[in-house]
C-alpha positions in Angstrom: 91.7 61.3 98.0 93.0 61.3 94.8 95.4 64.3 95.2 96.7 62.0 98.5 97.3 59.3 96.2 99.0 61.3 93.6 101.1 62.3 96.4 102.0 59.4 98.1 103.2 58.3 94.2 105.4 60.9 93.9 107.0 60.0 96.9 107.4 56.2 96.0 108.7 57.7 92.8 111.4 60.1 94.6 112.2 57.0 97.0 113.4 54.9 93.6 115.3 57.5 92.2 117.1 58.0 95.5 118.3 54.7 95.6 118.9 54.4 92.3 121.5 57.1 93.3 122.7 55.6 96.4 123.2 52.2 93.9 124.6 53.9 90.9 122.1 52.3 89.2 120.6 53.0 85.6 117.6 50.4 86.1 114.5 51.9 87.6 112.2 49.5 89.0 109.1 50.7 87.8 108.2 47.9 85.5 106.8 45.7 88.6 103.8 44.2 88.0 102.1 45.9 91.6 103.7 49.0 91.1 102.3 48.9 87.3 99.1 47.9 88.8 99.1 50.8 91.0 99.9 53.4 89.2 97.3 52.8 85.9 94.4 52.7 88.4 95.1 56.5 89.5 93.8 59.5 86.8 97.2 60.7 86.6 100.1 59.9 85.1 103.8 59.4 86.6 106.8 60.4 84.9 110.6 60.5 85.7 112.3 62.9 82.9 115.6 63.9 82.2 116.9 67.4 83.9 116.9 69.0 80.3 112.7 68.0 80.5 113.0 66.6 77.1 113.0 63.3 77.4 111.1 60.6 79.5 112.6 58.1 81.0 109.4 56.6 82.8 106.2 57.0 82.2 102.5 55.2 84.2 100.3 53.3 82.1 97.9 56.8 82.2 100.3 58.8 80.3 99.1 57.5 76.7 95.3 58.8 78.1 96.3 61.9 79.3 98.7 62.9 76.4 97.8 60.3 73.4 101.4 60.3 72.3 102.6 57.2 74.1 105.3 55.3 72.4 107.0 52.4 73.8 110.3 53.4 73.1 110.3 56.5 75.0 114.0 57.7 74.7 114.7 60.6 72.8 111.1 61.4 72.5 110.2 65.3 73.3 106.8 65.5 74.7 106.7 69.2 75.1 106.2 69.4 71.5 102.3 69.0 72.0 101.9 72.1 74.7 100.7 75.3 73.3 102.8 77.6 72.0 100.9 80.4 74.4 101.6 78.2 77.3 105.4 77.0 76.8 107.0 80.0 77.7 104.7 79.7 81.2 105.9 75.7 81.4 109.1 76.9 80.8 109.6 79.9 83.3 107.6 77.3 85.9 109.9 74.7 86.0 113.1 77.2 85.6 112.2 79.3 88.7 111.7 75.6 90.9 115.1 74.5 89.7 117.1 77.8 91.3 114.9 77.7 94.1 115.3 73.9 94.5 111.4 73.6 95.3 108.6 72.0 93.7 106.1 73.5 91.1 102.9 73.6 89.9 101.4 74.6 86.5 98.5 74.4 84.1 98.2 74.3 80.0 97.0 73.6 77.5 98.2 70.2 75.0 97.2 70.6 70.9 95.9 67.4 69.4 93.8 66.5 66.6 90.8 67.3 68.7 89.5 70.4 70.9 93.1 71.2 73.1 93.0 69.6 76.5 94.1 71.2 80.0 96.8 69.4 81.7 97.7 70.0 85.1 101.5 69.2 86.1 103.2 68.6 90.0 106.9 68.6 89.8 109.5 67.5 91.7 113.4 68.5 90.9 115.8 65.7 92.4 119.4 66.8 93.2 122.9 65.1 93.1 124.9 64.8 96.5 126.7 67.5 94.8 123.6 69.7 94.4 123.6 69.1 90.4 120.1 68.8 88.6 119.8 64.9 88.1 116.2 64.3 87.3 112.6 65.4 87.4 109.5 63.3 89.2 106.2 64.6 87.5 102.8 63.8 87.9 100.2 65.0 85.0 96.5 65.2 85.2 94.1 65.9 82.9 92.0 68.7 83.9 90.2 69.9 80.9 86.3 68.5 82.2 87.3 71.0 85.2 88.7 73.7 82.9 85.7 73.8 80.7 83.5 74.0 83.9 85.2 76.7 84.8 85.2 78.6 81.6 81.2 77.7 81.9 80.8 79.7 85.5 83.4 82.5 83.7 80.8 83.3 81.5 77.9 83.3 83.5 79.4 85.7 85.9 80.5 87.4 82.8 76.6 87.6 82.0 75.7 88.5 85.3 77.8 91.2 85.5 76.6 92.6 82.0 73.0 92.3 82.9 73.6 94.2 86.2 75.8 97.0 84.4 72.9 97.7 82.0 70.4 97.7 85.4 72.3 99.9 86.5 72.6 102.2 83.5 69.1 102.1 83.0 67.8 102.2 86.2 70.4 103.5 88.9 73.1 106.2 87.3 71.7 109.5 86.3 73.9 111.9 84.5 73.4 115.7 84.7 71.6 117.1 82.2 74.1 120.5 81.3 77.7 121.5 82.1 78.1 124.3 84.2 80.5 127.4 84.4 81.0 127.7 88.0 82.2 123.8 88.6 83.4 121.0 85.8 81.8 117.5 87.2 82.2 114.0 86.7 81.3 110.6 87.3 82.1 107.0 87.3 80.6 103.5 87.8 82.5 100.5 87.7 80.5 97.1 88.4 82.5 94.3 90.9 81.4 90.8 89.8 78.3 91.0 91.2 75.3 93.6 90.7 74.9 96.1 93.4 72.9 98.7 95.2 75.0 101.9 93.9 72.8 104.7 93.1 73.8 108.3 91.9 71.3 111.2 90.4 71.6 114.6 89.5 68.8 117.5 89.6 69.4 120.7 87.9 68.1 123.5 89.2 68.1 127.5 88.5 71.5 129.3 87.6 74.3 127.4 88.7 72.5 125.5 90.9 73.2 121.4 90.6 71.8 118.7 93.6 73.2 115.7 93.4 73.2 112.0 95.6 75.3 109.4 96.1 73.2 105.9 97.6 74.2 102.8 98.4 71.5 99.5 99.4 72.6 97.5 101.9 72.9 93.9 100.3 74.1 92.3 96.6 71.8 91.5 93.8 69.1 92.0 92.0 67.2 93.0 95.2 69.2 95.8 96.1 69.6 96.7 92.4 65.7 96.8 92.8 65.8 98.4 96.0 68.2 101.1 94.6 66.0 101.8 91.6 62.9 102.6 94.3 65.1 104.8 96.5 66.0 107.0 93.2 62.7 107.5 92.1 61.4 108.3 95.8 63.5 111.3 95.6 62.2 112.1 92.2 59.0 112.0 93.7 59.6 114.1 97.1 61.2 116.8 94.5 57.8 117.1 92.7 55.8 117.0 95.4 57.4 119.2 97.3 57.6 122.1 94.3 53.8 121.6 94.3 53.3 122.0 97.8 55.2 124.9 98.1 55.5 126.9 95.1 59.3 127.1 95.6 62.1 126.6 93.2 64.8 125.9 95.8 63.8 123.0 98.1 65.6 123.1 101.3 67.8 119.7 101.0 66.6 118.4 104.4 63.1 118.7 103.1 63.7 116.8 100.4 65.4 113.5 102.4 62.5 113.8 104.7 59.7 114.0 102.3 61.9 110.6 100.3 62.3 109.0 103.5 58.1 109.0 104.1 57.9 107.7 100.4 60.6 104.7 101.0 61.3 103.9 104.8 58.6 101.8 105.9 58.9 99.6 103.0 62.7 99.1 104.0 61.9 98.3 107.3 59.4 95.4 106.0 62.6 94.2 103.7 64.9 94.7 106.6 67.3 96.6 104.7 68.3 100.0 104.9 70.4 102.6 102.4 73.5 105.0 103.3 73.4 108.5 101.5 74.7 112.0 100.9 72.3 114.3 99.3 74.3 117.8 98.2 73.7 120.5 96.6 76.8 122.6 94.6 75.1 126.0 94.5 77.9 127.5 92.2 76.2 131.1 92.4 77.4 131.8 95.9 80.2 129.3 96.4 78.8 127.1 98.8 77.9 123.5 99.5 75.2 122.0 101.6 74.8 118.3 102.4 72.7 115.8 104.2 74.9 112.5 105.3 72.6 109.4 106.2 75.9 107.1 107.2 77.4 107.4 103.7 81.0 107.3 103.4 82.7 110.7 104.1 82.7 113.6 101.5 86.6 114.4 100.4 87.0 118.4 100.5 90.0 119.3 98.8 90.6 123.1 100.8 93.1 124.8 98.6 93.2 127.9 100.8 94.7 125.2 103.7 96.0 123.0 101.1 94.5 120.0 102.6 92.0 117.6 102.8 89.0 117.3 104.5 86.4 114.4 105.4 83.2 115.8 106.0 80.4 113.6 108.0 77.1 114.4 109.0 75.2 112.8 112.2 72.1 111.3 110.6 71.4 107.4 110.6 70.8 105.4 107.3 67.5 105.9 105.8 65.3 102.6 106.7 66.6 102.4 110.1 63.8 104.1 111.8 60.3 105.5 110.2 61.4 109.3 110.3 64.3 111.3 111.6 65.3 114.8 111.6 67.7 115.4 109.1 70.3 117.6 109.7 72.2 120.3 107.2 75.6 121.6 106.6 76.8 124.1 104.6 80.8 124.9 103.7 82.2 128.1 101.7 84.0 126.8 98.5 87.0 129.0 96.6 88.1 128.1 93.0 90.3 125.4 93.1 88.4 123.5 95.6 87.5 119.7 95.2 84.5 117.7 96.3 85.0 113.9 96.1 81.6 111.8 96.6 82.2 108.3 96.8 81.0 104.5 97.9 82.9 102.2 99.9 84.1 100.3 97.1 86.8 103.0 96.8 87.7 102.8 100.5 87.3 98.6 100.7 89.6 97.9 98.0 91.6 95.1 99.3 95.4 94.1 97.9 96.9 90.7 98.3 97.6 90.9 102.1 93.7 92.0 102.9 95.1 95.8 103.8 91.8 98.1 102.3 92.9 101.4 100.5 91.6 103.6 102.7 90.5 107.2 103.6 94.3 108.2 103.9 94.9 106.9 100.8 92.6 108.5 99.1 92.7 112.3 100.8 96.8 111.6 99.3 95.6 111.2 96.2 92.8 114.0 95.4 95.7 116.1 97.2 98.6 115.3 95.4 96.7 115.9 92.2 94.2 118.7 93.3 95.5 120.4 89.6 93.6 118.1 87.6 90.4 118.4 86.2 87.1 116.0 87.4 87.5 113.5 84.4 90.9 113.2 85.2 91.3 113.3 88.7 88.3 110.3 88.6 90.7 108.4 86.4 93.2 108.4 88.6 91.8 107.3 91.2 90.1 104.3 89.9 93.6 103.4 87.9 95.0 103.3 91.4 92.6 101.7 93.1 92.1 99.3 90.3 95.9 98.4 90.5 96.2 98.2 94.4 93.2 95.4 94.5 94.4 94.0 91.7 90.8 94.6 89.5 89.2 92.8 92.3 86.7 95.0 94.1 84.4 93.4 96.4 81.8 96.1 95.8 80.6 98.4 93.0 83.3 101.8 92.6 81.1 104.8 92.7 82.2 108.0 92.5 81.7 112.3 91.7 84.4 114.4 91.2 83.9 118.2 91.4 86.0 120.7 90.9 85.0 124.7 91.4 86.2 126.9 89.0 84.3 130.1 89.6 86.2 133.1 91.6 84.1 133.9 95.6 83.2 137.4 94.7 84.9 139.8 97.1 86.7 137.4 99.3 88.3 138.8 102.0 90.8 136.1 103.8 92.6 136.6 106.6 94.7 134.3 109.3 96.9 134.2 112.6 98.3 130.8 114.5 98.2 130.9 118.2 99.5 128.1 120.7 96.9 125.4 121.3 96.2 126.2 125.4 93.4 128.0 127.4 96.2 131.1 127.2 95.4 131.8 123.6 91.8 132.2 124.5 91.6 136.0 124.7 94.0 136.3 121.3 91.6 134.0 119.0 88.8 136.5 120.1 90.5 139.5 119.5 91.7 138.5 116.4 87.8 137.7 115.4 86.7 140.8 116.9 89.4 143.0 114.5 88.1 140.9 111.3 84.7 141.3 112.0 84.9 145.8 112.5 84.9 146.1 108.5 82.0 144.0 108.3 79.2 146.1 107.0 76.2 147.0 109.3 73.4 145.9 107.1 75.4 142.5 107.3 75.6 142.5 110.9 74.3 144.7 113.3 75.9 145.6 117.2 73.6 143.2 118.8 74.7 140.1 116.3 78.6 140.9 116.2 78.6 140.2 119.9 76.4 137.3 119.3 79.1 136.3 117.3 82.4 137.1 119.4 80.1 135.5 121.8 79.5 131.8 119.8 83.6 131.9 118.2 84.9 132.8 122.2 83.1 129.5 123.2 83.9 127.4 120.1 88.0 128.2 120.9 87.4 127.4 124.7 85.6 124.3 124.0 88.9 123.2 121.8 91.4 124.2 124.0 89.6 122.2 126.9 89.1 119.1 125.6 92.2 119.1 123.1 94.9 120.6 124.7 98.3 118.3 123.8 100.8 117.4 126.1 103.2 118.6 123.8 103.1 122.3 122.1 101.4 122.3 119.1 99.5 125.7 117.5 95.9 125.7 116.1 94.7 128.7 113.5 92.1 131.0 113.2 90.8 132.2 110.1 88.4 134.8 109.0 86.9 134.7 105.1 84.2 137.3 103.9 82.5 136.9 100.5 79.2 139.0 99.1 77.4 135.9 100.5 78.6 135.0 103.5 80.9 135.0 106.4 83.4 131.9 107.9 85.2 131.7 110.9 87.7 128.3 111.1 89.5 127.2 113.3 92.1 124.2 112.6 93.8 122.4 115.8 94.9 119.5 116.9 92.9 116.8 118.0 90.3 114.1 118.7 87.1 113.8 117.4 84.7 116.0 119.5 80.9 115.5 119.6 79.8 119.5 118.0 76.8 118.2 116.1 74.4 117.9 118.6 73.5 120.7 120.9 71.3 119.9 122.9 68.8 123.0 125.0 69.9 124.0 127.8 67.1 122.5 130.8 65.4 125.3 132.6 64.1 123.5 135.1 67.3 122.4 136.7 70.7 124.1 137.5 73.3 123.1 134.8 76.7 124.0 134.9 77.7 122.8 131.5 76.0 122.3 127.6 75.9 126.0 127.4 78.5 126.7 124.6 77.3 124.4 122.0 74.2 125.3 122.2 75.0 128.9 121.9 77.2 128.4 118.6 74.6 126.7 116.6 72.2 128.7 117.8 74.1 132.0 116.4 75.6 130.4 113.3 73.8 128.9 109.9 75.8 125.7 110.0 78.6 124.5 112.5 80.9 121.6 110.3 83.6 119.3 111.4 86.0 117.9 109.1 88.8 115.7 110.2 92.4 116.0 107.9 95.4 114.2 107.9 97.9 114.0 110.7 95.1 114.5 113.4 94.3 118.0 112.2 90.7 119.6 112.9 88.4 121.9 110.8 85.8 123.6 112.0 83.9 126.6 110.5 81.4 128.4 111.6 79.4 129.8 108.6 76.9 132.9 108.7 74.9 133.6 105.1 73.5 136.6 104.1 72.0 137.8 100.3 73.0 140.6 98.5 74.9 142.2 101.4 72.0 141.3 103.7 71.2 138.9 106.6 68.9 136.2 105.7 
C-alpha cells in the first residue's frame, strides 16, 4: 500500500513540474495545505532537486524525519553531504547511468549522523526539457534502516547456520585419506551452499596402492540429512569390518561391501522416506584399474588420454533406500598415466547463472579436458573457481568433489588401433582386426577354447552397434586393442545413442527366442562390459578381461 502511495506521489509530483514547464513557471505548488497534508502522513519523503542533485528545491514535511537536516531555507543546501563516503560513489554512478538512459533509478545507503548510520532507500525520477535537456529530479526517500537491520539479523544467522553445518560436516561427513600414494596424486573439496547438506565422502586405505573411496549424497536439506549422511558413513565403516571378519580377506569385493551397508542402513531409510545416491570406487594403483558401484550418483568424469577425451561412466543400480536389497552391480576400466577420474555431486552440475541455465555435464567434461595437464589440487581449483563464478557464489546445493589423477606407467602395455566405417560391412574387419591383436597373447593368458570365446563376445558386441547405431550419414567408429601384465581391453568408440548393455538377461530355454543372445554372451565371457558416453555423441565401450601375473583369474 504504501509503495502505491509513494507512487501515486511521484506522479502528482511529475504532473506539477510538467506544468510548471508548460507555464514557464518558477512557483511550485506544493505549499497547499491538502497536498501538505498528504504528503507528511506517508513514511516517505518527497523531493524535487535541481539536475546537478545538489540542491533541493522541495522537500515533504517527512524529510526532516528521514534525514534530520531540514532547514527551512532549502536553497543552496547540499544534502548529499550526510551519505557515506562508501556509498556516494554507488549514489552517484546510480543516478548517472538513469540520466543517459533517461529512466528511473533505484538505490540504497547509508546517511552518517550523530547516531548509529541509517539506511535510506531512494526512487528517482529524471524530468526532461522539450529539448531533451536534464531540468529536474522527482525523488522519493524512505527510511529503511528497521528493515536493513532485520536483514543483517537473518545474514548472520544463516551465517551461523552455515558455520555449524560446515563443522558437521567436518566432523562427521568428510573423511580424508590417511597417506599419499605413488601410483595416483588425489584430492578433495567441500564447499557448503547456505544451507547444511547431505554430502558425504570417505576414504579406506587398503594394501599397496590400493585406495576405496565414496562419494554420497542424502536426499533432503538440514540437519536431518546431515544426520542421515553421518549414519550412511559409518554403515560402510561397519560392512568393512564385518565383512574382513567374516571372511578373512584383505580385499573386499566392492559390491560386497554396498550390499552388506545397504542391510545395515536401508530399512531405516525406508521408515524416514528418504533415500541416498552413491559411487563407491576403488583406485587399485597396482594394476591400473578402477572398479565402481553407481547407486544413481551423478556420473564419474574419465579423462581417457589415450582417446583424448572424456568420458561419463554410470552404473545401473538404484539409490540405496529405495528398495530393502538389490544386487549391486560392478565395473571395472583400465587406467594409463595421465588419466583423470572426477567424482562429484550435483552441486557442480546444478550450478545455476542469472538466466537459470545449470553448468552442466558438457561443461564440466570441457573443463577436466582442456586442463587434463594439471595436477588434482589444481585441476579441483579450477573447477570450483569456474563454477563459483558462473553461479555467481550461489550454489543451491553443497560442491563436492575428488579429483584423481594416475601417475604410474601400465606395465607392458601394448596399444593398438584401426577406424572402420560405422555399417554392418565393417563387421568381418573389426573381428579380424581383434583376432590379429589377440595371436601374440600368451597361452597361459588365454587358451584356444577362450580366444574364440572372445572373437565370439567382440563379433557380437560390433554387430549389436552397427544394428542399432548405424547413421544415416557416414561416420567411422574404432576399434582398439590394449594389453598390460594385468589385463586385456577391447574398445570400441562409435557413434550413437544410448544402448541398454548393462543388463543381460539369460537366454529362456523353455521357449524359442530369436534375439537376447549377444549380450548375454559378452558379459558372460568378459569381467566387466562399461559404457561411457563422450562429447559430440561419441560411444565407449570396453570389454575388459583380468588376469594375475600373466594368468587368468
Amino acid at each position: 500500500m504504501v509503495f502505491i502511495l509513494s507512487s501515486a506521489g511521484l506522479l502528482i509530483l511529475l504532473v506539477v513540474l510538467l506544468l510548471v514547464l508548460y507555464r514557464r513557471s518558477s512557483v511550485f505548488p506544493m505549499d497547499h495545505p491538502e497536498f501538505q497534508d498528504f504528503a507528511g502522513s506517508l513514511d516517505m519523503a518527497f523531493m524535487i532537486m535541481s539536475a546537478d542533485m545538489k540542491r533541493i528545491l522541495y522537500a515533504s514535511p517527512s524529510f526532516e524525519r528521514i534525514f534530520s537536516s531540514y532547514n527551512p531555507d532549502l536553497a543552496g543546501v547540499s544534502w548529499m553531504h550526510g551519505v557515506h563516503p562508501d556509498d556516494f560513489e554507488i549514489l552517484e554512478d546510480t543516478v548517472h547511468d538513469a540520466t543517459r538512459h533517461k529512466r528511473h533509478f533505484e538505490v540504497e545507503f547509508r546517511i552518517v549522523g550523530d547516531g548509529p548510520d541509517r539506511w535510506i532507500h531512494l526512487k528517482g525520477f529524471p524530468v526532461f526539457t522539450g529539448k531533451r535537456r536534464l531540468f529536474r529530479f522527482a525523488l522519493s526517500a524512505e527510511d529503511i534502516s528497521v528493515r536493513k537491520s532485520d536483514e543483517l539479523k537473518l545474514v548472520q544467522a544463516r551465517d551461523y547456520e552455515v558455520t555449524v553445518g560446515a563443522r558437521i560436516q567436518q566432523a562427521l561427513l568428510l573423511g580424508k585419506p590417511n597417506r599419499k600414494y605413488k601410483a595416483f596424486d588425489l584430492a578433495s573439496m567441500t564447499l557448503p551452499s547456505q544451507k547444511i547438506d547431505g554430502d558425504f565422502i570417505d576414504f579406506f586405505d587398503n594394501s599397496d596402492e590400493i585406495l576405496d573411496l565414496m562419494v554420497g549424497d542424502v536426499m533432503g536439506k538440514g540437519i536431518p540429512a546431515a544426520l542421515m549422511g553421518a549414519a550412511a558413513r559409518n554403515a560402510f565403516v561397519r560392512a568393512r569390518m564385518e565383512l574382513a571378519d567374516e571372511t578373512g580377506k584383505a580385499e573386499l569385493a566392492i559390491s560386497g561391501i554396498v550390499t552388506a551397508a545397504e542391510q545395515i542402513i536401508a530399512e531405516k531409510m525406508l521408515e524416514l522416506k528418504t533415500f541416498l545416491t552413491l559411487v563407491y570406487g576403488r583406485i587399485d594403483g597396482s594394476r591400473n584399474l578402477f572398479r565402481y558401484v553407481d547407486c544413481g550418483h551423478t556420473s564419474i568424469i574419465h579423462f581417457d588420454k589415450a582417446s583424448g577425451q572424456c568420458w561419463r561412466m554410470k552404473g545401473a543400480n538404484m539409490p540405496i533406500g529405495f528398495t530393502l536389497s538389490q544386487q549391486y552391480l560392478d565395473y571395472t576400466v583400465p587406467l594409463s598415466s595421465g588419466d583423470i577420474l572426477f567424482l562429484y555431486s550435483d552441486g557442480i552440475t546444478e550450478a545455476a547463472n542469472m538466466e537459470g541455465e545449470l553448468f552442466g555435464e558438457d561443461r564440466l567434461m570441457k573443463v577436466i579436458r582442456t586442463s587434463s595437464g594439471l595436477e588434482a589440487s589444481l585441476l579441483l581449483e579450477k573447477i570450483k573457481q569456474i563454477t563459483f563464478f558462473y553461479s555467481a557464489g550461489d550454489f543451491r546445493d553443497d560442491v563436492t568433489g575428488i579429483s584423481i589423477r594416475i601417475m604410474s606407467e601400465t606395465p607392458e602395455l601394448e596399444l593398438s588401433s584401426r577406424d572402420f566405417p560405422q555399417s554392418m560391412s565393417s563387421l568381418r574387419g573389426v573381428r579380424e582386426f581383434f583376432s590379429t591383436c589377440l595371436e601374440d597373447v600368451h597361452s597361459s593368458f588365454v587358451n584356444h577354447e577362450e580366444l574364440d570365446s572372445m572373437i565370439l563376445a567382440l563379433g557380437e558386441a560390433a554387430a549389436n552397434i552397427f544394428k542399432h547405431d548405424n547413421p544415416t550419414s557416414e561416420a567411422t567408429c574404432t576399434a582398439s586393442f590394449r594389453r598390460s601384465r594385468d589385463w586385456i581391453a577391447f574398445y570400441i568408440y562409435y557413434h550413437g545413442k544410448e544402448y541398454d548393455w548393462q543388463f543381460a538377461r539369460t537366454p529362456s530355454v523353455e521357449k524359442y527366442q530369436t534375439r537376447g543372445y549377444g549380450l548375454y554372451l559378452i558379459n558372460e565371457i568378459m569381467d566387466s562390459v562399461t559404457v561411457s558416453f563422450g562429447e559430440d555423441d561419441r560411444v565407449r565401450l570396453c570389454m575388459l578381461l583380468e588376469c594375475r601375473q600373466g594368468e587368468r583369474k
